[in-house]
matplotlib code that plots the C-alpha trace (Angstrom):
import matplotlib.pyplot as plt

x = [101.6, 98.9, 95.0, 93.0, 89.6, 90.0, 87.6, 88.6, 92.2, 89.9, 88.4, 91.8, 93.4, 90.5, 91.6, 89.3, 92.1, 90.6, 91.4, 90.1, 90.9, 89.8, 90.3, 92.6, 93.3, 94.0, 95.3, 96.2, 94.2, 95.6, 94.8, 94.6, 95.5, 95.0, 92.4, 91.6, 90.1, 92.1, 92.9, 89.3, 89.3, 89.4, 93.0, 93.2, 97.0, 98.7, 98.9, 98.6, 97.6, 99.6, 99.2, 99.7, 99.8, 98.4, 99.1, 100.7, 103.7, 103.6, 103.9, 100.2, 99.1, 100.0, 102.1, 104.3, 102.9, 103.5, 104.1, 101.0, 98.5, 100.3, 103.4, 102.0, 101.2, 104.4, 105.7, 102.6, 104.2, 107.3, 106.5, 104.6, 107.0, 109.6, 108.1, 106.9, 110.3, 111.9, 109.1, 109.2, 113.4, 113.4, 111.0, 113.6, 116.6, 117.9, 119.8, 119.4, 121.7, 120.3, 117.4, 117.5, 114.5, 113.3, 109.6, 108.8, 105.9, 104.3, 101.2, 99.3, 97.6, 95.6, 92.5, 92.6, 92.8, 90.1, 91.7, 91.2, 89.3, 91.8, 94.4, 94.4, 93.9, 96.6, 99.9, 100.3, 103.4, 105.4, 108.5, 110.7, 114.2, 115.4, 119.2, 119.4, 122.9, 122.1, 123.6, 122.1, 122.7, 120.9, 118.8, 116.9, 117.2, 115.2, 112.5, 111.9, 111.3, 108.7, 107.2, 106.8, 105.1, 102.9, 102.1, 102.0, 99.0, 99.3, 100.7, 97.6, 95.5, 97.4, 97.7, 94.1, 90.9, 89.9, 86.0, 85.8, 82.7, 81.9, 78.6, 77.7, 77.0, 73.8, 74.8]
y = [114.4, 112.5, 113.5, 112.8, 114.2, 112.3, 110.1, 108.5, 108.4, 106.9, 104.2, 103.4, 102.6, 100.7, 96.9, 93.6, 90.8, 87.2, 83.9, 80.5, 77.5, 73.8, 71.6, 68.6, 66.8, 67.4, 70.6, 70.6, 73.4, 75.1, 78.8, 79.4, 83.2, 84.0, 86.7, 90.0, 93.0, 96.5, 99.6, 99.6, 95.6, 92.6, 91.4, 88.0, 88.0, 85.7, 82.2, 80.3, 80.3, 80.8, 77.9, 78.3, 75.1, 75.2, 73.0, 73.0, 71.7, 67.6, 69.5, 71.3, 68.0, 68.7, 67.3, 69.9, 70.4, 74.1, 77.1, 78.0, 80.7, 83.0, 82.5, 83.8, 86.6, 87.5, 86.5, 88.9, 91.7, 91.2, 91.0, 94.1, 96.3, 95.5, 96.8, 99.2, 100.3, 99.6, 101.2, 104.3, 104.4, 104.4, 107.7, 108.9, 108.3, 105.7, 103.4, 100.1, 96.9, 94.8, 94.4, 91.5, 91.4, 89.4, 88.6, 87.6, 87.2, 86.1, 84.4, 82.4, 79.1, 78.9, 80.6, 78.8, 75.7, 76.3, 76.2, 80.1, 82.7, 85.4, 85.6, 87.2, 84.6, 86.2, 87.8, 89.9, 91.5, 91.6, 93.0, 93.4, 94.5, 96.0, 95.5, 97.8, 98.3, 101.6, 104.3, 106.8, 107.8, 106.6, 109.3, 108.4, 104.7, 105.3, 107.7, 104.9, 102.0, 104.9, 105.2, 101.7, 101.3, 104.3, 103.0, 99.1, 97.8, 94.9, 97.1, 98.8, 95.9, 94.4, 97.9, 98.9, 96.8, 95.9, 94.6, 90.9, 89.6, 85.8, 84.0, 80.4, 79.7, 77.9, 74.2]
z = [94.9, 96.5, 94.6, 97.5, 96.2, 92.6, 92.3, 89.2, 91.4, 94.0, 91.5, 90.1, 93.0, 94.6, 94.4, 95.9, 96.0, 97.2, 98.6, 97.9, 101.0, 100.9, 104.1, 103.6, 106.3, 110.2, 110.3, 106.9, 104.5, 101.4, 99.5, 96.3, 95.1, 91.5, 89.7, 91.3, 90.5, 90.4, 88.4, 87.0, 85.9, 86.3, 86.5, 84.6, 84.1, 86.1, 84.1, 87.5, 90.9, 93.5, 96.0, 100.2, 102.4, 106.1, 108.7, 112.4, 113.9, 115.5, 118.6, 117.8, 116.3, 112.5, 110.3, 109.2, 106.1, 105.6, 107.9, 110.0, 109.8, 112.1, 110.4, 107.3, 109.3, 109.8, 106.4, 104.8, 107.5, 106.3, 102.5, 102.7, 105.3, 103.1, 99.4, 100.8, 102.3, 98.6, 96.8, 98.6, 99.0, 94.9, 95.1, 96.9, 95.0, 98.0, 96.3, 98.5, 98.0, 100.6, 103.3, 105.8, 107.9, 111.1, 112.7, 115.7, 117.7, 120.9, 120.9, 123.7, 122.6, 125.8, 124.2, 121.0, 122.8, 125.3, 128.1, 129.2, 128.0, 129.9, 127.1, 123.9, 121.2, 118.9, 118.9, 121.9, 120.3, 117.1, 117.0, 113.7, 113.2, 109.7, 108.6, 105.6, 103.6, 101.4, 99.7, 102.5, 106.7, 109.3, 109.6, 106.4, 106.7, 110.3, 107.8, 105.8, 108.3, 109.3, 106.4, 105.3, 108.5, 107.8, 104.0, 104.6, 104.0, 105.7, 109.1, 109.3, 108.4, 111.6, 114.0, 113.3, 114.2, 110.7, 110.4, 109.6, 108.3, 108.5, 107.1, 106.6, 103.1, 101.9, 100.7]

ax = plt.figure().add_subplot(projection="3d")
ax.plot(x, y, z, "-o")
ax.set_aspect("equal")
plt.show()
């Protein structure tokens, strides 16, 4: 049961999580995850930070440091499609004993690059297929590559225009 007027239900489930990045070198950056704030409080738990290394390709003049920031992307689309297919196949008493997934999208470097302002600069499409090996028929399988989709975060962060604000800050 879902309590959608709540608003203690409302605070409880309100969560600010945060990234921290520092340029290295070229192409190369890195984020640091750690503290966030949810379920009422700051969540100081995790003993470390969990550390993310940007960087490009040779052939998009990096060094190959770490998958890029589109990549991630599609790793954060996978991560989050796929909990959220787990989380909500437990509710349901589907026992699953294996998920393979696969990402892929098409993206157009001409805009980042500068060499046209007629393309999108991001993915144009992303396309995923689910293998799941679970104790249920197809028929539910297909519900619950629905409702991951309708429940992932990240999906709708992705499927939805999402503001983004960016400021300069003093030095």
């Amino acid at each position: 049961m879902r309590p959608s007027g709540d608003p203690g239900a409302t605070r409880l489930a309100s969560f600010r999580f945060r990234a921290d990045n520092q340029w290295l070198d070229g192409s190369h950056n890195r984020s640091t995850v750690k503290d966030f704030y949810g379920a009422c409080q700051e969540d100081t738990s995790r003993a470390a930070p969990f550390v993310m290394d940007n960087d490009e390709p040779a052939v998009l003049l990096g060094a190959d440091r770490g998958a890029n920031p589109v990549e991630y992307v599609l790793h954060a689309l996978a991560g989050c499609l796929t909990t959220s297919l787990v989380l909500h196949a437990s509710a349901r008493g589907v026992k699953i004993e294996e998920i393979e997934s696969h990402f892929e999208g098409d993206i157009d470097l001409r805009e980042l690059l500068g060499l046209s302002d007629k393309v999108r600069n991001g993915y144009r499409e992303i396309r995923v297929t689910f293998r799941i090996k679970a104790d249920a028929p197809r028929q539910t399988l297909e519900e619950l590559v629905q409702l991951a989709q309708n429940r992932s975060p990240v999906f709708d962060t992705l499927a939805r225009p999402v503001p983004i604000k960016v400021q300069l800050a003093e030095n």
